[in-house]
C-alpha positions as CSV (number, residue, x, y, z in Angstrom):
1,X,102.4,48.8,84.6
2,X,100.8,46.4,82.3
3,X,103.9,46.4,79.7
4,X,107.6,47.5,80.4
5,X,108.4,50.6,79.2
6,X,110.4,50.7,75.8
7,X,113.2,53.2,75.9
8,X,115.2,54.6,72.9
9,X,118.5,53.8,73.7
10,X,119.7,56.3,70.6
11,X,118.1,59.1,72.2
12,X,120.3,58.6,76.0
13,X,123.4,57.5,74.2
14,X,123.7,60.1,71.9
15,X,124.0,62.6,74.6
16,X,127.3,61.5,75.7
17,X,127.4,61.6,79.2
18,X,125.1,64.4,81.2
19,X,121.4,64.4,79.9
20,X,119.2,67.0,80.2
21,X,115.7,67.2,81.5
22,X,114.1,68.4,78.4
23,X,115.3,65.3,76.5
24,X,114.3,63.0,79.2
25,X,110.9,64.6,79.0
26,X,110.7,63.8,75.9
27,X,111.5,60.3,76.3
28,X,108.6,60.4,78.8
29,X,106.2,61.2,76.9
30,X,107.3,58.6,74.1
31,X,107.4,56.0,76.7
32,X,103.6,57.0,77.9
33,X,102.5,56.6,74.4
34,X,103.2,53.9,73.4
35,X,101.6,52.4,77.1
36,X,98.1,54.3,75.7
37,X,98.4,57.4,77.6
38,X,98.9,61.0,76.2
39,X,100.6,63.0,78.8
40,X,101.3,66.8,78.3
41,X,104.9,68.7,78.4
42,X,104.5,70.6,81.4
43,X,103.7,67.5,83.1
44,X,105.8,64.9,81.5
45,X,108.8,67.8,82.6
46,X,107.5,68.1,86.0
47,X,107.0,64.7,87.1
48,X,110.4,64.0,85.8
49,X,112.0,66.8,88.0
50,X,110.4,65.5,91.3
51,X,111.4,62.1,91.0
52,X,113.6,61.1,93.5
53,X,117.0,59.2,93.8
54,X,116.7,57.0,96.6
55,X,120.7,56.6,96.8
56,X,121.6,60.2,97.0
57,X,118.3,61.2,98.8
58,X,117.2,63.7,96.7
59,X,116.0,64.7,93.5
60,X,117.2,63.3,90.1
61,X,117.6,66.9,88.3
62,X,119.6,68.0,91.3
63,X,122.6,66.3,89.9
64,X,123.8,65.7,86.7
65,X,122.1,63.0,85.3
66,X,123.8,60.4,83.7
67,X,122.6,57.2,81.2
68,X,122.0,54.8,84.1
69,X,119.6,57.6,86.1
70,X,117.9,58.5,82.7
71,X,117.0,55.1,82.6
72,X,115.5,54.6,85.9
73,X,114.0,58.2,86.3
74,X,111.9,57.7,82.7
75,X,110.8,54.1,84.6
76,X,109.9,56.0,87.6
77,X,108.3,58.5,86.8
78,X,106.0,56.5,84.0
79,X,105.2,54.5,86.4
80,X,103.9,57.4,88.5
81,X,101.6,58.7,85.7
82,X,100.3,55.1,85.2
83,X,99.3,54.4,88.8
84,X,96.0,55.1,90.2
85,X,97.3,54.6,93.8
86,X,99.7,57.4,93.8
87,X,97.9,60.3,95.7
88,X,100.1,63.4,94.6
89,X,99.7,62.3,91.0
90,X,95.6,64.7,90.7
91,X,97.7,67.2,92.5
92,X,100.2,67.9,90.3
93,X,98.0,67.6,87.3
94,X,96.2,70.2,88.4
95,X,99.4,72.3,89.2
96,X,100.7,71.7,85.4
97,X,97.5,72.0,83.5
98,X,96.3,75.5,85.4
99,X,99.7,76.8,85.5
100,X,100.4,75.9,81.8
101,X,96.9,77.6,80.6
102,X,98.1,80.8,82.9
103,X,101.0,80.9,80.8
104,X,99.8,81.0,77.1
105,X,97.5,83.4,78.2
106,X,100.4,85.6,79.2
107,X,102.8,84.7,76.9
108,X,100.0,85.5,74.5
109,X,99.2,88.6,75.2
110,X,103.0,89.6,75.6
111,X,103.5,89.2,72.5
112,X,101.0,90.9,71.2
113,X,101.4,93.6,72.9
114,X,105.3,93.5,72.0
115,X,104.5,93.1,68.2
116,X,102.7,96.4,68.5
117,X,105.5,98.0,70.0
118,X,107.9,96.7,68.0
119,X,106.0,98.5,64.4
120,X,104.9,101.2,66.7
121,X,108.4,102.0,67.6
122,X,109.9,101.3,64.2
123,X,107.4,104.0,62.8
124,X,108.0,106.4,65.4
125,X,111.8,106.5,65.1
126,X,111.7,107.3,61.5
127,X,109.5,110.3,62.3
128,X,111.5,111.4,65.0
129,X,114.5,111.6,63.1
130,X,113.0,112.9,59.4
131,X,115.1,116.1,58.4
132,X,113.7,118.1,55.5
133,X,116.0,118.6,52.0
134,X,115.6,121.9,50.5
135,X,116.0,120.5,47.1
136,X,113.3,117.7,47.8
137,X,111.0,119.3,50.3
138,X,107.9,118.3,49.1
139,X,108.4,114.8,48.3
140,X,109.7,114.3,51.6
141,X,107.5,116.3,53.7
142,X,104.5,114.1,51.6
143,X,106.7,111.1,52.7
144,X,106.4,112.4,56.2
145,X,102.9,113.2,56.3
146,X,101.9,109.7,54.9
147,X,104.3,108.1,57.8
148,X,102.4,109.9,60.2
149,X,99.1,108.6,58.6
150,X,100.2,104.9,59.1
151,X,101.5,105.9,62.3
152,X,97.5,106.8,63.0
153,X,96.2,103.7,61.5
154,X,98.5,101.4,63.9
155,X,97.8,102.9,67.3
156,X,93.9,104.7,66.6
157,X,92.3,101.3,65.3
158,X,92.4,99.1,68.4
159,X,92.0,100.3,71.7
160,X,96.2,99.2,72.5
161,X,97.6,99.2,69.1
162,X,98.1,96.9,66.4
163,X,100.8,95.5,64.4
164,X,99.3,95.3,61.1
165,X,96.8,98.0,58.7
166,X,93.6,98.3,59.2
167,X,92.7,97.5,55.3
168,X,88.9,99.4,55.7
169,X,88.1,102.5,53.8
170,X,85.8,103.9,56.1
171,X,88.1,103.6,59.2
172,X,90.9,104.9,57.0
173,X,88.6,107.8,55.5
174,X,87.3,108.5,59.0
175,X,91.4,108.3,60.4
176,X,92.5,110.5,57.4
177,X,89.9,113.4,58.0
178,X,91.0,113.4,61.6
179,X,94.2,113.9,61.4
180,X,93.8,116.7,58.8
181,X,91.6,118.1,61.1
182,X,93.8,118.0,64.1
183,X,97.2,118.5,62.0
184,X,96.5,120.0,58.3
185,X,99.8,119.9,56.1
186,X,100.5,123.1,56.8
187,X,102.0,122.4,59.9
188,X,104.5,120.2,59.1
189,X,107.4,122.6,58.8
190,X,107.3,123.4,62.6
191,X,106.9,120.0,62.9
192,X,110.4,119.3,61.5
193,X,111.7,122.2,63.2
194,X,111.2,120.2,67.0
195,X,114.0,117.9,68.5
196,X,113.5,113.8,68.3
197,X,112.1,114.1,71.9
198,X,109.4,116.7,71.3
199,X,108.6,115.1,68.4
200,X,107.5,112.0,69.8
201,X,105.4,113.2,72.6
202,X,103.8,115.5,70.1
203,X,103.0,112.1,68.0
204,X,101.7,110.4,70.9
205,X,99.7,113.4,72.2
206,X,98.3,113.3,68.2
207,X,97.6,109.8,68.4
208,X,95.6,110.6,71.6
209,X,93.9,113.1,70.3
210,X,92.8,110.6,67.1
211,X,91.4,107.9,68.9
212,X,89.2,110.4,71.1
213,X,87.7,112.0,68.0
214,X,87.0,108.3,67.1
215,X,85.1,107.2,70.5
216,X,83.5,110.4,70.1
217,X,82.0,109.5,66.9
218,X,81.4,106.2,68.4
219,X,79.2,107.7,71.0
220,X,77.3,110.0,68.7
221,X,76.7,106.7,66.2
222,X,79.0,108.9,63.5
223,X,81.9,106.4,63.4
224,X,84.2,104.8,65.3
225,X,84.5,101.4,63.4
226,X,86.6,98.5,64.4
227,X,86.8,100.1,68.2
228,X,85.0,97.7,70.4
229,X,82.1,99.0,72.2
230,X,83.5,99.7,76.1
231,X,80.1,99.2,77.5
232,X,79.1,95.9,75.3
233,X,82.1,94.2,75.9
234,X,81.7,94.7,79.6
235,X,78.1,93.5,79.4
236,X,79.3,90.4,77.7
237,X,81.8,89.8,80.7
238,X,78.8,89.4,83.1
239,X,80.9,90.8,86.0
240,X,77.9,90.7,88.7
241,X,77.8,86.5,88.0
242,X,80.9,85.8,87.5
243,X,81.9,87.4,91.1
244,X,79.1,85.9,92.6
245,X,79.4,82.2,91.4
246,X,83.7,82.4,92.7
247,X,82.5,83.9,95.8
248,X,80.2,80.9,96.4
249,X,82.0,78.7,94.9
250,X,84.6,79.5,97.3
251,X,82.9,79.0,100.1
252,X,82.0,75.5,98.8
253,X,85.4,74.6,98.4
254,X,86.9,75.9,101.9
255,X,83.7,74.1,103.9
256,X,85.2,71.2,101.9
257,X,88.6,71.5,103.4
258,X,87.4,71.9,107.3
259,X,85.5,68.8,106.2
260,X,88.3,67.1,105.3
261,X,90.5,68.3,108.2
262,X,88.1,67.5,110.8
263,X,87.5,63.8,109.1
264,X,91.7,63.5,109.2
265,X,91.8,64.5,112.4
266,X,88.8,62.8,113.9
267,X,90.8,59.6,112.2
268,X,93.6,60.7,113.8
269,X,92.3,60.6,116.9
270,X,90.6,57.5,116.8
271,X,93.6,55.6,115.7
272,X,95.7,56.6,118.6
273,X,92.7,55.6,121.3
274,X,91.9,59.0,122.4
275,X,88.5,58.9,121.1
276,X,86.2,55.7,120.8
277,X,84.7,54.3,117.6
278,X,86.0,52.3,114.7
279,X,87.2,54.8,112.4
280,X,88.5,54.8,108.5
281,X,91.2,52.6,107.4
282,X,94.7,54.0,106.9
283,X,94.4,53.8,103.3
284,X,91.6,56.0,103.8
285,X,93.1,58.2,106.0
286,X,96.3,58.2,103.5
287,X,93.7,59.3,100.5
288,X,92.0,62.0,102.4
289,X,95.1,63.7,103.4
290,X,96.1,63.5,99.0
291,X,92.5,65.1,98.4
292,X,92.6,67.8,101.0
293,X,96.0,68.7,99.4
294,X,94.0,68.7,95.6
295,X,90.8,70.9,97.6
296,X,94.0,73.4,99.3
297,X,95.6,74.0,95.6
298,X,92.4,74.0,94.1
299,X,90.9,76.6,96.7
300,X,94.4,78.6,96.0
301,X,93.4,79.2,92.7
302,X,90.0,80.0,93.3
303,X,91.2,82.7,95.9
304,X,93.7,84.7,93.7
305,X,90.9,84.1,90.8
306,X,88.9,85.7,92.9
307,X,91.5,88.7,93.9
308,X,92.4,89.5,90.1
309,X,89.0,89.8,89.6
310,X,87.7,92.0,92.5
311,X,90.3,94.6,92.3
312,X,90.5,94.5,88.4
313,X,86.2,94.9,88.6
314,X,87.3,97.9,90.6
315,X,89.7,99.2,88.6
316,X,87.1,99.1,85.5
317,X,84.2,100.6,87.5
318,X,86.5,103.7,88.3
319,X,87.7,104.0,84.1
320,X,84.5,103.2,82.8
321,X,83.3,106.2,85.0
322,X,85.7,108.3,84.3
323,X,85.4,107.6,80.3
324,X,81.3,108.0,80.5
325,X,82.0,111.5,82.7
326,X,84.4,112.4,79.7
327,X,82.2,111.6,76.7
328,X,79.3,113.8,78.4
329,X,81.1,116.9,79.0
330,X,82.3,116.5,75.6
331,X,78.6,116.2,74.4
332,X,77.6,119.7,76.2
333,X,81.2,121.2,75.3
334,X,80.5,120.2,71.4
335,X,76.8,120.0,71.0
336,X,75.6,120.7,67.7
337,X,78.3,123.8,67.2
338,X,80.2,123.7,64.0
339,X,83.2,125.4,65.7
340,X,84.7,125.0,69.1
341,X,88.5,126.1,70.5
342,X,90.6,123.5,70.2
343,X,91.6,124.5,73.5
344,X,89.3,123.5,74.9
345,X,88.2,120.1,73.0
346,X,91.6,118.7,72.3
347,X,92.4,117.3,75.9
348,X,89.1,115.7,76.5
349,X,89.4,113.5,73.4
350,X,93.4,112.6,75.2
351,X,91.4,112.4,78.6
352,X,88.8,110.1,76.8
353,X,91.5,107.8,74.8
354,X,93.5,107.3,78.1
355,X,90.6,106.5,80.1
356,X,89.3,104.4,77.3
357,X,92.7,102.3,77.0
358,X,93.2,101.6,80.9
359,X,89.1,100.6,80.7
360,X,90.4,98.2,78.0
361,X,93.5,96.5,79.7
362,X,90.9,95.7,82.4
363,X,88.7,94.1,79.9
364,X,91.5,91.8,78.4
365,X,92.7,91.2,82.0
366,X,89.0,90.2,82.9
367,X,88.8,88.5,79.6
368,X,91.7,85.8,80.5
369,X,90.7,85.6,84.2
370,X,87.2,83.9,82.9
371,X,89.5,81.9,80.5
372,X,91.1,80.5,83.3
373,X,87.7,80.2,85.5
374,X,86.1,78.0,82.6
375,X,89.6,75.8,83.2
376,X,89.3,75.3,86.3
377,X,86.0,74.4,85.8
378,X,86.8,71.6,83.0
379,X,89.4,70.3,85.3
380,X,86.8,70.1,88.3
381,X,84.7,68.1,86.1
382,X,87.4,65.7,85.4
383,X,88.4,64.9,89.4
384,X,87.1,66.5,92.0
385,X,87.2,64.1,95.1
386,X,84.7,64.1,97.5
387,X,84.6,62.5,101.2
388,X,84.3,59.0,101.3
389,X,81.1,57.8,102.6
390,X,83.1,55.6,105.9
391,X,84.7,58.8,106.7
392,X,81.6,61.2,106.5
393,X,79.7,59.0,109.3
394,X,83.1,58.3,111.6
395,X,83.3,62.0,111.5
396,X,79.4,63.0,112.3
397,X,79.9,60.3,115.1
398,X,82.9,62.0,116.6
399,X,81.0,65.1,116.1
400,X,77.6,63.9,118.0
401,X,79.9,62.4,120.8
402,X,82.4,64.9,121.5
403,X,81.0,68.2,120.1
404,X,84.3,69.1,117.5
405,X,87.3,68.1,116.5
406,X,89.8,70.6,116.8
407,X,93.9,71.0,116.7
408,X,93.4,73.3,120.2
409,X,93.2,70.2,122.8
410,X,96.6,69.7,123.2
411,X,96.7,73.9,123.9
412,X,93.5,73.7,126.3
413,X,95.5,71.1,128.1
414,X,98.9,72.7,129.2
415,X,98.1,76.9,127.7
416,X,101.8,78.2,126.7
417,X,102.5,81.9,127.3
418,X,103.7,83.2,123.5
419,X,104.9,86.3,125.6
420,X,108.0,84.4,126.6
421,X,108.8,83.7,123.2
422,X,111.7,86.4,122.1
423,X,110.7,89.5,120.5
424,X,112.3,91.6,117.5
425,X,114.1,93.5,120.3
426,X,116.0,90.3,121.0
427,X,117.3,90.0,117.3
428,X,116.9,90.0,113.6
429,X,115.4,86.7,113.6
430,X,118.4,85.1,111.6
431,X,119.9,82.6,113.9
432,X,116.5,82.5,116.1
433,X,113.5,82.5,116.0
434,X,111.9,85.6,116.8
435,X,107.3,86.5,117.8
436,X,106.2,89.5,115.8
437,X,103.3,90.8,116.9
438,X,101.0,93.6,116.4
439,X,102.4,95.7,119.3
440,X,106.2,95.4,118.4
441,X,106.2,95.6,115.0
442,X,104.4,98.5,112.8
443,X,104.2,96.9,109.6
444,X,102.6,93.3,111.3
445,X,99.9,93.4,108.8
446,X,101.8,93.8,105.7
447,X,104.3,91.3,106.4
448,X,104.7,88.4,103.7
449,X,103.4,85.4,104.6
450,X,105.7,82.3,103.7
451,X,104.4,79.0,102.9
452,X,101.6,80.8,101.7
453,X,100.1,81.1,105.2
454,X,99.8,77.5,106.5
455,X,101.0,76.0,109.9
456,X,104.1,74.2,109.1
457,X,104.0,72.5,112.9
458,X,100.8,70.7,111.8
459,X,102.6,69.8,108.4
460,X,104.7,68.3,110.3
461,X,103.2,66.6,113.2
462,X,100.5,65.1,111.4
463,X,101.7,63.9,108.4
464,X,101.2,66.4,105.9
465,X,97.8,67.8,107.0
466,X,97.2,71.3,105.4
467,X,95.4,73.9,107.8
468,X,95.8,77.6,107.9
469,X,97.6,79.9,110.5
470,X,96.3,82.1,112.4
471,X,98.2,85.6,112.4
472,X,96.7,86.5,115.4
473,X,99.0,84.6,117.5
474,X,102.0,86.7,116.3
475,X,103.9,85.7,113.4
476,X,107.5,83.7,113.9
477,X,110.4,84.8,111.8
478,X,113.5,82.8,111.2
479,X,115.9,82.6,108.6
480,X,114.4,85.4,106.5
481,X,110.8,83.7,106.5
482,X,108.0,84.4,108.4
483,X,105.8,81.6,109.7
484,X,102.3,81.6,111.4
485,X,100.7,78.5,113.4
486,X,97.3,77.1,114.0
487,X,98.3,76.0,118.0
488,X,99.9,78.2,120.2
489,X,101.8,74.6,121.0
490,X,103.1,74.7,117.5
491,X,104.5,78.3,117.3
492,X,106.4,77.2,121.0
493,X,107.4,74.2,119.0
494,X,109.0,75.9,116.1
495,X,110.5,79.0,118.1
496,X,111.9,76.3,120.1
497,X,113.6,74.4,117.2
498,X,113.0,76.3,113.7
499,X,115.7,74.3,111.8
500,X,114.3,70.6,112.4
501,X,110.7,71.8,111.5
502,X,112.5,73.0,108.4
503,X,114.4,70.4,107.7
504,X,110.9,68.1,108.3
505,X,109.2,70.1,105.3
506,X,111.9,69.9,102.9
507,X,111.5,66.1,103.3
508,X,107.8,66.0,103.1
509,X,108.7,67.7,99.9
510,X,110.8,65.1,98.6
511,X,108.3,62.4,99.8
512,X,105.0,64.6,98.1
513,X,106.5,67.0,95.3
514,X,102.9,68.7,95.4
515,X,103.7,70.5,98.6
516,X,106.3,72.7,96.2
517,X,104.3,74.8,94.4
518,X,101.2,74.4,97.6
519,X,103.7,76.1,100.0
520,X,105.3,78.6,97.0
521,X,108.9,77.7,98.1
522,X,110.5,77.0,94.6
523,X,113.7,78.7,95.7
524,X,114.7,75.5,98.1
525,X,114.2,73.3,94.6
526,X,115.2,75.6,91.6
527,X,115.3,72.8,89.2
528,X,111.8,71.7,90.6
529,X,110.2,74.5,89.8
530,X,107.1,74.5,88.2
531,X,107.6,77.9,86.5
532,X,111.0,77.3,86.0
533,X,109.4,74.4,84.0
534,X,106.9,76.1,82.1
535,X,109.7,79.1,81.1
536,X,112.0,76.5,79.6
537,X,109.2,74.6,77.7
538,X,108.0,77.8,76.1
539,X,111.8,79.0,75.0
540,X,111.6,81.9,77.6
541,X,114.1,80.8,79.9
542,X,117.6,81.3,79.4
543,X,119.7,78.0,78.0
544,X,121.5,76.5,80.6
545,X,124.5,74.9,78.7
546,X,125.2,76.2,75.1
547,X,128.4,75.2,72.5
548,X,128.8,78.0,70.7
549,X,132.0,79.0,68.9
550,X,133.3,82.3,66.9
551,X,136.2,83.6,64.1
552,X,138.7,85.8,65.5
553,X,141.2,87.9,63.2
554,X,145.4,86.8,64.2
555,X,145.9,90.9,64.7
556,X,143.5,93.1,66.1
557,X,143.6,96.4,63.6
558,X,141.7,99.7,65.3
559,X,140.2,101.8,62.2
560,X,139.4,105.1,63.2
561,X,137.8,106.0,60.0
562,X,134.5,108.4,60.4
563,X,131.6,107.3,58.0
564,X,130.2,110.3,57.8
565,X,133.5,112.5,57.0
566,X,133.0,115.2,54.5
567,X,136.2,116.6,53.0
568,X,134.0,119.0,50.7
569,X,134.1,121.9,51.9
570,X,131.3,123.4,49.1
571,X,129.4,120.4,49.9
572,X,129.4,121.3,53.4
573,X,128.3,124.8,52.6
574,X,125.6,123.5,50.5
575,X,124.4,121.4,53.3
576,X,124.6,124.1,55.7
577,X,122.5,126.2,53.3
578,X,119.8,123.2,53.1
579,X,119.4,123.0,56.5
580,X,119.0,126.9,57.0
581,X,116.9,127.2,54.4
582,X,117.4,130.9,54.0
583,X,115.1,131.6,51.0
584,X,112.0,130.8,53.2
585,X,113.4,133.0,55.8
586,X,112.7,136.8,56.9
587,X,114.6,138.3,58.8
588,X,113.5,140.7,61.4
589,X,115.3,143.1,64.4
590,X,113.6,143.6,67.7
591,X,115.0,145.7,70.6
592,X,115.0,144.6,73.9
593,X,116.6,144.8,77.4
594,X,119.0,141.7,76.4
595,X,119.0,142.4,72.2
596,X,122.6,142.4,71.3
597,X,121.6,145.1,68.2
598,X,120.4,147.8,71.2
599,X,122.2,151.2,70.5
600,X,124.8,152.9,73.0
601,X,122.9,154.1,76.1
602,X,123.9,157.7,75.5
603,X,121.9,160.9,77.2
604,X,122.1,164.8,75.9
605,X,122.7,167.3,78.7
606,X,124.1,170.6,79.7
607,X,126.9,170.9,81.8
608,X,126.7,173.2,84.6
609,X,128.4,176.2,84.1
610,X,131.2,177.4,86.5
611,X,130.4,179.2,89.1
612,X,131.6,183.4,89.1
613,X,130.9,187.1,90.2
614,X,131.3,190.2,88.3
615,X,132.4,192.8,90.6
616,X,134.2,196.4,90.3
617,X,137.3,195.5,92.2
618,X,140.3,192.5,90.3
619,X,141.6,191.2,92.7
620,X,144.2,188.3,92.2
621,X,146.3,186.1,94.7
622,X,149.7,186.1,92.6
623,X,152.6,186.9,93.9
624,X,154.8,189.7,92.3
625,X,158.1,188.4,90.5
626,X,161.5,190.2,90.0
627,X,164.0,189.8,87.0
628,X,167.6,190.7,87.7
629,X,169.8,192.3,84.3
630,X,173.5,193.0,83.8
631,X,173.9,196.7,83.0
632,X,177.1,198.2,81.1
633,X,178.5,194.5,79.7
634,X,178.4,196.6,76.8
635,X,179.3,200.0,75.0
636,X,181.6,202.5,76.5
637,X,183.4,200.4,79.5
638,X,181.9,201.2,82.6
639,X,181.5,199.5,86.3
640,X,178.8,196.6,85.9
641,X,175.5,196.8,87.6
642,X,172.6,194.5,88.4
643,X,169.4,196.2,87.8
644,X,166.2,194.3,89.6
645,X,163.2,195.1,88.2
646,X,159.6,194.0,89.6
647,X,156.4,192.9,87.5
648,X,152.9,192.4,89.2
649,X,150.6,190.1,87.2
């Protein structure tokens, strides 16, 4: 530093005790001004959380940071913008400024998006929930229709929706005749009669249907203002070049990195004696290993650049066909007819609005991926180091004298057998390390690579040199993580003792804070994080420490009172009449199998008749019965006598 740096020792003491990052990075960026520089917030906040405290061997944000350690970690880590001999510095430049642009462009378009939403949803819940007044109708179901209008205006004039009125006459003219086309006023009082739920989807069915009527338009050059033209914005995008300049210019960049790994390790070599020749200094070496870093996170990008874009390209061809398929049907369904079933037309224009929507999300997405190419391509321009010139010739010397330079000696030398090495049968790969491979494990090719698929042994064993893993060798799990290695000495190595290798990268880590966000393992440095970092900056990320304070009452009083008690009981009958609105009713009687107003199931019929002969002969089955009398109990005295007399019946 060419002038010590000039703290504020106002902003440190005022914070009484623990300070936070955010005011340290501010303090940062004060201090690098006044030295000349301008340094940004993402980086100013990231350099500061990967500064490390030599006395408690870690980082400074780890802890709680007190006066004393604000002090030193603003000195540090000013210092480590200001030097040009720092090789992790580019690295993480590059990290913060690509990372930072990724997020306004999402944060950008989520709030967009969320806006819309937001008026979208606002408008749709006072439709949903609109109930007509008998005594006010037709004021309110004008209110209603008009709502629905605006409703139209938000969602049909942008392909996603927008949070403000289109103020043109001719789109509103050409949104108005639409949607008293599709849904006159005379519909509106079955409308009101459907439940919130059904009233929404028939909204955003409506709202489908709109938009289609206005591409169609579009198409047939009859409308269809303020919708982008699909096929002209797609043009613009110039898809075919943009693929093929990533797709060289990734090969560029990885033909960069085997140059750089052979000129390490041709270095490498020569330094320990196995090779002849005078190779680079260790300066040199040093350097190269901080550039083949920069070309590794640089390459990263390129590569899921290059991902987005392929499968989103894909995505869009497959829409776009779709929508063109759509639009030509609807030219031979429609033609020049005056008339035609709705039927029939009504879900190709929803089929052409959806198709024409997804085609669109593709577009923004394609839209920012470019923004973030031509980024990438202003921060290339600004440092993009190339092999120095003493390296270059040790290396094409090695080369003419040996043939290659490749990490596969040391296995050519003493060959390991991998097949010794534990399978998944043996465990769950949590307190050893377990070989997957493609014959014991069925889902081997979708496994997650951690560290973002680079050998960890060569991380290790030759100071920080980046080279990829090859799967092919079976993948090591341990821990939770799954590993793959560029030697089959180095997957031995680590299945022999996982922890130490480990332990080694977290330590690299601390010694070249790049490696975080290279190898994606911000979970073993949470306040590290780079997106952690870029969360709290923008006012995403949840505060971690708050004062915050609230009014109580002494006593705690339930009310049970109802709002929306009515203890009128004509009033309730006048409201029950309102929302029956008899006077527009008819009523009508149906019978069917289940009617409750069916008649008695009754049938007519003659009994049969019993069943008898007429002959000339009565005959009966009773029996004949006597009756017994008293003779002489009166009259002239006389001796008493019982008479029996029989009857036959």
């Amino acid at each position: 530093l060419t002038s010590p740096v000039r703290l504020h020792h106002d902003a440190f003491s005022a914070a009484m005790g623990v300070i936070s990052i955010h005011t340290i990075s501010k303090e940062l960026i004060l201090a690098c001004r006044q030295l000349g520089r301008v340094v940004p917030e993402t980086l100013a906040t990231l350099i500061a959380s990967t500064i490390v405290n030599s006395a408690a061997g870690c980082f400074f944000v780890e802890r709680p940071i007190e006066e004393n350690d604000a002090r030193i970690l603003v000195e540090e880590a000013a210092k480590k913008i200001l030097s040009s001999k720092d090789l992790g510095i580019s690295t993480l430049k590059l990290q913060a400024s690509y990372e930072a642009s990724f997020a306004t462009l999402e944060r950008g378009a989520r709030q967009t998006s969320e806006e819309a939403q937001s008026v979208e949803q606002r408008a749709t819940q006072w439709i949903s929930s609109f109930t007509a007044k008998f005594d006010a109708s037709f004021d309110s179901l004008t209110g209603l229709y008009k709502k629905i209008y605006q409703f139209l205006l938000l969602r049909c004039t942008t392909p996603l929706g927008t949070a403000k009125f289109n103020q043109d006459q001719n789109v509103e003219r050409e949104v108005a005749a639409a949607l008293e086309s599709v849904f006159p006023r005379v519909g509106l009082r079955s409308f009101v009669a459907l439940t919130p739920a059904e009233k929404t989807a028939q909204l955003q069915e409506l709202a489908g249907i709109i938009l289609g009527i206005r591409l169609f338009n579009q198409h047939q050059r009859k409308g269809g203002l303020s919708l982008p033209d699909l096929e002209v914005e797609v043009e613009a995008l110039k898809l075919t070049e943009l693929v093929e300049s990533l797709q060289k210019e990734v090969e560029e960049v990885t033909e960069i990195c085997k140059t750089f790994t052979d000129a390490i390790l041709a270095s490498t070599l020569a330094s320990t004696g196995s090779m002849a020749g005078q190779g680079p200094t260790k300066e040199e070496i040093d350097k190269n290993r901080g550039d083949l870093l920069y070309h590794r996170q640089y390459l990263s990008y390129l590569l899921n650049l290059q991902e987005d874009i392929v499968s989103s390209v894909e995505r869009l061809q497959q829409d776009q066909g779709a929508y063109r398929e759509e639009l030509l049907e609807l030219d031979a369904l429609v033609g020049g007819r005056v008339s035609v079933p709705k039927e029939h037309v009504y879900p190709r224009f929803d089929s052409v609005a959806k198709h024409y929507r997804a085609s669109w999300q593709e577009v923004l997405l394609l839209q920012a991926r470019t923004t973030l190419r031509n980024d990438l391509r202003q921060l290339r321009s600004e440092y993009f180091p190339a092999l120095p010139e003493a390296s270059a010739k040790h290396l094409s010397k090695i080369i003419d004298e040996k043939g290659s330079v490749s990490l596969d000696q040391e296995d050519a030398e003493e060959p390991i057998d991998l097949d010794a090495i534990p399978g998944p049968e043996s465990g769950d790969g949590m307190n050893s390390a377990i070989r997957l491979t493609i014959d014991n494990t069925p889902e081997f090719l979708h496994l997650p690579l951690d560290f973002q698929g680079f050998c960890i042994h060569t991380l290790v064993t030759q100071n920080r040199l980046l080279v990829p893993g090859n799967p092919a060798m079976g993948v090591a799990k341990y821990a939770g993580r799954y590993c793959v290695f560029a030697t089959e000495h180095g997957c031995h190595d680590f299945c022999t003792e996982p922890q130490k290798y480990f332990g080694s990268v977290r330590e690299l880590c601390y010694a070249h804070p790049e490696l975080i966000h290279l190898l994606r393992i911000h979970e073993d440095f949470p306040k590290s994080s780079l997106s952690g970092i870029i969360e709290a900056n923008s006012g995403l990320g949840a505060p971690l420490q708050a004062d915050i304070g609230t009014e109580t009452p002494l006593h705690f009083m339930d009310t049970n009172i109802d709002k929306e008690y009515e203890w009128n009981e004509w009033k309730l009958r006048r409201e029950a009449l309102h929302m029956a609105d008899i006077r527009r009713k008819t009523t009508s009687t149906t019978q069917t199998t289940q009617s409750h107003l069916r008649r008695e199931t009754e049938t007519q019929v003659y009994l049969p008749k019993d069943m008898a002969t007429n002959t000339l002969v009565n005959k009966g089955t009773n029996p004949p019965r006597y009756k017994k009398y008293h003779r002489f109990l009166r009259g002239e005295p006389q001796t008493m006598a019982v008479a029996e007399i029989r009857f036959d019946l």
